[in-house]
LUMTIKE-290716 format. One record per residue (C-alpha): residue number from 1; residue in three letters; chain; y, z negated, x negated. Coordinates in pm, whole numbers. Layout:
N
@num:NUM&residuo:Ala&cadena:A&py:Y&pz:Z&px:X .
...
This chain:
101
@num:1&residuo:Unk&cadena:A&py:2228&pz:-5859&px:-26735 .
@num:2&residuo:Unk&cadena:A&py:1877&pz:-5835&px:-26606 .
@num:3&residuo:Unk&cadena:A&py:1728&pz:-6007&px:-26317 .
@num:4&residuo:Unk&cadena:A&py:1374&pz:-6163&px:-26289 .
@num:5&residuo:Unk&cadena:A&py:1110&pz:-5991&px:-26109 .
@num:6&residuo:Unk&cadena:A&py:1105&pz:-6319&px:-25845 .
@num:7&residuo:Unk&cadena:A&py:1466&pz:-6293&px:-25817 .
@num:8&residuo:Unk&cadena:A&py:1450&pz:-5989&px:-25700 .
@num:9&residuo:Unk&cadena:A&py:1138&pz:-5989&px:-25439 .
@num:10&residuo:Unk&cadena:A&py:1308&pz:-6328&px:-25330 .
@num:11&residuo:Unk&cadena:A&py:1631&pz:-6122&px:-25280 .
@num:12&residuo:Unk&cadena:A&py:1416&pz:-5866&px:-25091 .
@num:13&residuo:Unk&cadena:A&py:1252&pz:-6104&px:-24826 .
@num:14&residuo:Unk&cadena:A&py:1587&pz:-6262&px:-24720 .
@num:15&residuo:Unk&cadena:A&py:1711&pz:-5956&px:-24712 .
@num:16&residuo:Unk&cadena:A&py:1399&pz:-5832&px:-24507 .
@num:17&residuo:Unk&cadena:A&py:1447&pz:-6114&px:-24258 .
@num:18&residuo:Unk&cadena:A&py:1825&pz:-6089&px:-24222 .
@num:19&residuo:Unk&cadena:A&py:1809&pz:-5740&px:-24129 .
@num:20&residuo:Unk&cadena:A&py:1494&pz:-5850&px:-23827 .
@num:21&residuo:Unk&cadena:A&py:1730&pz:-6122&px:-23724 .
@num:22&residuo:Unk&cadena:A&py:1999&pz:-5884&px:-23676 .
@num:23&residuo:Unk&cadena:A&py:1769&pz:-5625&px:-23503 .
@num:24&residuo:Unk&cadena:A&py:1657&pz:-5912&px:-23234 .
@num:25&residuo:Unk&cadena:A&py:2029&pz:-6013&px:-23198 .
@num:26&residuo:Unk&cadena:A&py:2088&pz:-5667&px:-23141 .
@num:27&residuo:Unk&cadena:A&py:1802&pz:-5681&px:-22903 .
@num:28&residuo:Unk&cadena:A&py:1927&pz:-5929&px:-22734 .
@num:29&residuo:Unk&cadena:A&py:2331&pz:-5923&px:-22700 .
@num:30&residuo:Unk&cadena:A&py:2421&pz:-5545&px:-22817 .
@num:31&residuo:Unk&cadena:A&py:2527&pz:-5506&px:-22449 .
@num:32&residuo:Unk&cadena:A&py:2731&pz:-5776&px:-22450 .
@num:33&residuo:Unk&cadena:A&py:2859&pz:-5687&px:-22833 .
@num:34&residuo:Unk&cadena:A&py:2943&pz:-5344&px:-22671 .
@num:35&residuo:Unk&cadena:A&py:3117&pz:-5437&px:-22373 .
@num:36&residuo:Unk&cadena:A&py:2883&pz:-5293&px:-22131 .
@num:37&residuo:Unk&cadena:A&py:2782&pz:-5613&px:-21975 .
@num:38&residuo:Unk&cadena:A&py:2902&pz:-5998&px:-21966 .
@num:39&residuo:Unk&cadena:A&py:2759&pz:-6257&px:-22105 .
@num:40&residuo:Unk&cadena:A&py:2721&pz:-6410&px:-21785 .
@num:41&residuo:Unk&cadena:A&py:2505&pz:-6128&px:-21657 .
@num:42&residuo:Unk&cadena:A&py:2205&pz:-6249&px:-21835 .
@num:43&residuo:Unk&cadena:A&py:1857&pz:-6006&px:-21851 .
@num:44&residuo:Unk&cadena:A&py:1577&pz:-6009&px:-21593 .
@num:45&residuo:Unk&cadena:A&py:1422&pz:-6306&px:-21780 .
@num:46&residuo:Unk&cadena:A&py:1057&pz:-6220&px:-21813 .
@num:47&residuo:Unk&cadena:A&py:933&pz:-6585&px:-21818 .
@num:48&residuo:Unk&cadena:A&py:1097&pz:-6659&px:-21494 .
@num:49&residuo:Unk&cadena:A&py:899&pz:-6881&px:-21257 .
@num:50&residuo:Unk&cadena:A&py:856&pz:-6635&px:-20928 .
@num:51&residuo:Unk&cadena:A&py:963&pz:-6798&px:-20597 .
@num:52&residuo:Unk&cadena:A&py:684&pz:-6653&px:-20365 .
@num:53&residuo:Unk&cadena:A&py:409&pz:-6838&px:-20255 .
@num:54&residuo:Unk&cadena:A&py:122&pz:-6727&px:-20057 .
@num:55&residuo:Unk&cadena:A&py:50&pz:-6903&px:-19753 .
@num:56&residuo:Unk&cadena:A&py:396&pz:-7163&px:-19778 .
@num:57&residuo:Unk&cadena:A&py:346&pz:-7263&px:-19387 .
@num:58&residuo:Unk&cadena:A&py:-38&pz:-7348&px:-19430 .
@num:59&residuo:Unk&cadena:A&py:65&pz:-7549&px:-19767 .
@num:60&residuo:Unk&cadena:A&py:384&pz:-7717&px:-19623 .
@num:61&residuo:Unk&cadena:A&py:136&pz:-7809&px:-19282 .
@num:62&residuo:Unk&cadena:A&py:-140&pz:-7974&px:-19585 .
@num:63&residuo:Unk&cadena:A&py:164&pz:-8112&px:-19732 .
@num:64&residuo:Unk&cadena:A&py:268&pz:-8276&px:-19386 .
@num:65&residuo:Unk&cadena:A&py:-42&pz:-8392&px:-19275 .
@num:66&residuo:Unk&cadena:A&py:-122&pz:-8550&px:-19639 .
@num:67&residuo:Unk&cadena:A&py:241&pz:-8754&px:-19607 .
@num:68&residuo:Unk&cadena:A&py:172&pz:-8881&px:-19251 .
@num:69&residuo:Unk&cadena:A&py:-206&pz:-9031&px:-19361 .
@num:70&residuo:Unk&cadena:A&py:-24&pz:-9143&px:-19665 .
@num:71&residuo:Unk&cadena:A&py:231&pz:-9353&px:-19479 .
@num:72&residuo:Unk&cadena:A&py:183&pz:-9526&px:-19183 .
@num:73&residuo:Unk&cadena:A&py:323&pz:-9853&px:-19131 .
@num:74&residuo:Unk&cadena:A&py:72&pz:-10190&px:-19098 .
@num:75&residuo:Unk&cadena:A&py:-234&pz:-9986&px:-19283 .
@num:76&residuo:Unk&cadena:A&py:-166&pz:-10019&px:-19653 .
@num:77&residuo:Unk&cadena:A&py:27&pz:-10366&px:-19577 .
@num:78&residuo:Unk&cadena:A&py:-186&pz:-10562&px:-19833 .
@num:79&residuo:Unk&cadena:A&py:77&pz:-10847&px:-19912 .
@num:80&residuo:Unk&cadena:A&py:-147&pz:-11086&px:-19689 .
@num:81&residuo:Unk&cadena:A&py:-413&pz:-10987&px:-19910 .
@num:82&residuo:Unk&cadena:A&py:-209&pz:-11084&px:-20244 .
@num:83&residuo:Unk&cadena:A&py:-105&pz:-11436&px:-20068 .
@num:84&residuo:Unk&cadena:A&py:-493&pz:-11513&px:-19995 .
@num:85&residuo:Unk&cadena:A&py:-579&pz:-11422&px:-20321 .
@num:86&residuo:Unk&cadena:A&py:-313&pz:-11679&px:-20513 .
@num:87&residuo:Unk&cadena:A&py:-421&pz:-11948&px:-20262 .
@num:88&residuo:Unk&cadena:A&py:-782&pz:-11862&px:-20355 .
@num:89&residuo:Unk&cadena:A&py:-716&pz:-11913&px:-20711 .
@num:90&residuo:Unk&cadena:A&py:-496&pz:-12217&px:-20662 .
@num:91&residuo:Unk&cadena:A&py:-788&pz:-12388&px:-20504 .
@num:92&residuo:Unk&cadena:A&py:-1048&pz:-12321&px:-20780 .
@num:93&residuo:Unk&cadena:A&py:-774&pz:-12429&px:-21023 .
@num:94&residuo:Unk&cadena:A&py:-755&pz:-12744&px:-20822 .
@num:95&residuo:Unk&cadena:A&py:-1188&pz:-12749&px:-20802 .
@num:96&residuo:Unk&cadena:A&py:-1189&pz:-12721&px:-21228 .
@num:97&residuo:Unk&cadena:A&py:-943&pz:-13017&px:-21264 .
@num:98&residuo:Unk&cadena:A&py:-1134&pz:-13275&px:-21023 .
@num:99&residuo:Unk&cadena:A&py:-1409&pz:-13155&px:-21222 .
@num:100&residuo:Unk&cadena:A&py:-1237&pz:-13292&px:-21553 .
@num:101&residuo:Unk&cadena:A&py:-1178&pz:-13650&px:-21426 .
């Protein structure tokens, strides 16, 4: 029985990439496969996000100072403001209809 030429370099690519997937497995979980580790125990994961920050206390003072001009009680109270506005626009709803009769 012969085999086609595709067949067969078909064959040899899925074979090529099994055999990388196994390597990076390997890679990846041959100390676990092995014994000589836990699966737990994970590897120093080189995309971790690193905790230190230079300067934290100047950046935590910014970070203070921004909240307490950010929030103070009575400034930024602009409900009046919204009331005044719907009154406003009551009254020159009222103006357009004594215009209409």
């Amino acid at each position: 029985m012969e085999v086609s030429p595709v067949h067969t370099y078909a064959g040899e690519i899925c074979g090529f990439f099994a055999w990388i997937w196994i390597f990076h497995r390997a890679k990846e979980d041959l100390g676990v496969v092995l014994g000589f580790r836990h699966p737990w125990e994970h590897a120093p994961d080189p995309w971790a996000i690193v905790d230190h920050v230079e300067d934290l206390e100047v950046l935590e003072n910014d970070w203070d100072d921004f909240v307490a001009k950010a929030v103070r009680p009575g400034e930024d109270d602009d409900d009046d403001d919204d009331e005044d506005d719907e009154e406003e626009e009551e009254e020159e709803g009222d103006d357009e209809d004594d215009d209409d009769e």
